[in-house]
C-alpha positions, 0 to 999 in steps of 0.5 A: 253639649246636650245631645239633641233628643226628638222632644215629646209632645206633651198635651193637657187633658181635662177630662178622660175624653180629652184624654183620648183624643190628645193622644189619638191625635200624636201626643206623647204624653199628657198631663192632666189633675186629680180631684185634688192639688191641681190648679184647675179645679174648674175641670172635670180632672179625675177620680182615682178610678178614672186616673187607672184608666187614663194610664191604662189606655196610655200605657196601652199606647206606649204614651205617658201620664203626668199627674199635677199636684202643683197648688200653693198648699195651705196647712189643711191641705197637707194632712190629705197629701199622703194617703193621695200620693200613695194613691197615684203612685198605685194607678202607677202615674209617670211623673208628678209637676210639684212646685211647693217645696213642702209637696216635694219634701213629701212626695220624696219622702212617701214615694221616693220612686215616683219621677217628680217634675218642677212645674212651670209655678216652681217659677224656674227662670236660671241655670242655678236654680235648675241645676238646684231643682235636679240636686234635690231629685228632680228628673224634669224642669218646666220653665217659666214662660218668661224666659227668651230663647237665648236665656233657655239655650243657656241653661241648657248648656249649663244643666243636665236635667230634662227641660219642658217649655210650653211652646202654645197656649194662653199666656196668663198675667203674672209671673209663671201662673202665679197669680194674686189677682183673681184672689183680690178681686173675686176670692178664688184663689188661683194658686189653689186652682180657681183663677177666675181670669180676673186678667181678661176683664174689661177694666177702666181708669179712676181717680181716687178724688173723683169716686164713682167717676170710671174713664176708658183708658182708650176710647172704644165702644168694647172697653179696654183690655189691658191685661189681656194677653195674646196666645203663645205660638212658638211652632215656627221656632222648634228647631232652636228650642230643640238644639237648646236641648228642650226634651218636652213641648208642652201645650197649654189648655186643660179648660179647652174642648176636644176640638182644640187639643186634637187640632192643635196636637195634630199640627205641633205633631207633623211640626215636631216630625218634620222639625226633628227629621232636618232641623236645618232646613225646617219651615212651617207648613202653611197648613199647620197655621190654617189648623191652628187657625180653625180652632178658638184662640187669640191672636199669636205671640212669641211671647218672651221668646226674644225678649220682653213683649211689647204693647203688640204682646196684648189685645186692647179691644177684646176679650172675644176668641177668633176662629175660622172654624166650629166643631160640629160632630164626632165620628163614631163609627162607620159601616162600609156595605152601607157605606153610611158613617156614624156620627154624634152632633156637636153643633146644629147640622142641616141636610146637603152641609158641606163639611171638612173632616180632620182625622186622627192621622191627620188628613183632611177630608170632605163630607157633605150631609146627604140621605140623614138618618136618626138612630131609628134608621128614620130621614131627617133634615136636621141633627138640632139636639146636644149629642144626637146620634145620626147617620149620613151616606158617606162613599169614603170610609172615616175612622173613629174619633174623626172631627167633623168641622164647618167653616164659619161664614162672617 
């Protein structure tokens, strides 16, 4: 039996900003790409330079940072892979997700004492093949997203090695993330980092004797959406990933904007406390779903978890995202002999707004946009440009990197 663990919250980070807000927020650990053998080159990802300060700020936290080296590598990418490796190991990184054998070969071999993670492209679906991952070195596994929560619980009480399960984010159309679709079609090669969601396009029927002749596969004004998957929400379903002996629970969303990661890090963090301190008697909080609500998302799905989705497992009429809230500005600052908080605009605000405040700890707060002032100290009724620096009276103190939101009004 493996001895039941208080699993880590582990959270994407596309960028350093996002960096810093998943782990203000209640991650554990993040995992983010380099410049380099990551399968998210349309993030920003990092330098060198900014990798040694992502795990300085980390560390400085008592949190962790994992490092993707998880592309399918062709010839050509091999002949940089050890001076790169060398590289992370000197920003002194905690683990790196390796699915091709070749980069694991390697990575054995030039940094033997880096912790190395299979990712979920490593396509890990049984105990053997898990148990075969931690005979070769392995210190983590992250399975594949097709699994079921029996067939988990299985391997768990078949291996010994950490188990890391995604537990919220996009689902892709392939097996585990790997993809030939957006290669076909496009030429981006989502194996090597530049899917171009080539699953969430609008797609129609043809024949191959009626050339040029295009039927909607169902009749709807908007298209069909037949590869279009609903988004992954397993919150309600921690305690039996915990008692299967998950170590990890990992959300998705390297491409998503510093609203989602720190909403949804928030929610899963309160889950995981609750979750863990009495398993047996654990419930979702309504709130927890209210967050994970208010940022951009698909409808919800257990995905595999009981077994092989069903036709409610898509989303037939469209690719759009749903949301009951917009990020509108970032705390800065507050100064409390003014008793004025300090913001940076992220969506156009107007004067007496009325807004709700997420904080790093997790409280919900109101804010209303009373006696606005630009960085010169000057009255303004409106913050309209990208990132405009403003002020607003404010009687309660909010705390730096505070998400300022506004419902959204249909």
């Amino acid at each position: 039996m493996r001895k039941i663990v208080k699993p880590e919250l582990l959270a994407p980070a596309g960028n350093m900003e996002k960096l810093k807000m998943a782990l203000l927020y209640g991650a554990d650990a993040v995992y983010l790409g380099g410049k380099m053998f990551g399968l998210r080159a349309s993030a920003n990802n990092f330098t060198i330079e900014e990798l040694k300060e992502a795990v300085e700020f980390a560390h400085g936290l008592g949190k962790k940072v994992y490092v993707t080296v998880n592309i399918f590598a062709h010839n050509e990418d091999i002949d940089h892979l050890p001076e790169y490796l060398k590289e992370l190991e000197k920003c002194q990184v905690d683990a790196l997700l390796i699915s091709d054998f070749g980069i694991w070969s390697l990575a054995k071999q030039i940094i033997p004492n880096m912790e190395l993670h299979v990712s979920t492209q490593g396509n890990t679906t049984n105990w053997a093949s898990t148990q075969a991952w931690a005979d070769l070195g392995a210190s983590r596994v992250v399975l594949a997203r097709e699994l079921s929560l029996k067939e988990i619980d299985e391997i768990g009480s078949k291996t010994t090695v950490e188990l890391e399960t995604f537990v919220h984010g996009a689902m892709c159309i392939s097996y585990s993330g790997r993809c030939l679709l957006s290669s076909f079609l496009t030429g981006r090669d989502g194996n090597r980092g530049e899917c171009a969601q080539a699953c969430r396009w609008d797609y129609g029927l043809t024949e191959k004797n009626r050339t040029g002749e295009v039927y909607d596969i169902e009749e709807d004004e908007r298209g069909t959406y037949i590869m279009n998957s609903k988004d992954l929400c397993l919150i309600e379903y921690l305690p039996e990933l915990m008692k299967a002996g998950v170590c990890s629970f990992k959300i998705e969303g390297r491409m998503k904007s510093i609203h989602y990661v720190a909403t949804v890090v928030g929610a899963y963090r309160k889950a995981i406390d609750a979750c863990f301190a009495d398993p047996d008697n654990y419930k979702v909080d309504p709130l927890w779903m209210e967050e994970l609500n208010k940022v951009s998302h698909r409808p919800y799905t257990t995905g595999f978890s009981f077994g092989k989705p069903g036709n409610d497992g898509q989303v037939y009429t469209t690719s759009s995202y749903e949301q009951s809230h917009d990020f509108v500005a970032l705390v800065e600052g507050y100064n409390a002999t003014e008793k004025r908080v300090y913001l940076e605009q992220r969506n156009n605000l107007k004067a007496e707004e009325v807004l709700e405040v997420l904080t790093p700890a997790g409280d919900i707060k109101e804010l209303v946009l009373r006696d606005m002032r630009n960085e010169k100290g000057e009255p303004i009724e409106v913050a309209a440009h990208a990132k405009q620096k403003f002020s607003c009276a404010c009687d309660e103190e909010l705390i730096p990197n505070s998400l300022v939101r506004r419902l959204i009004v249909s």
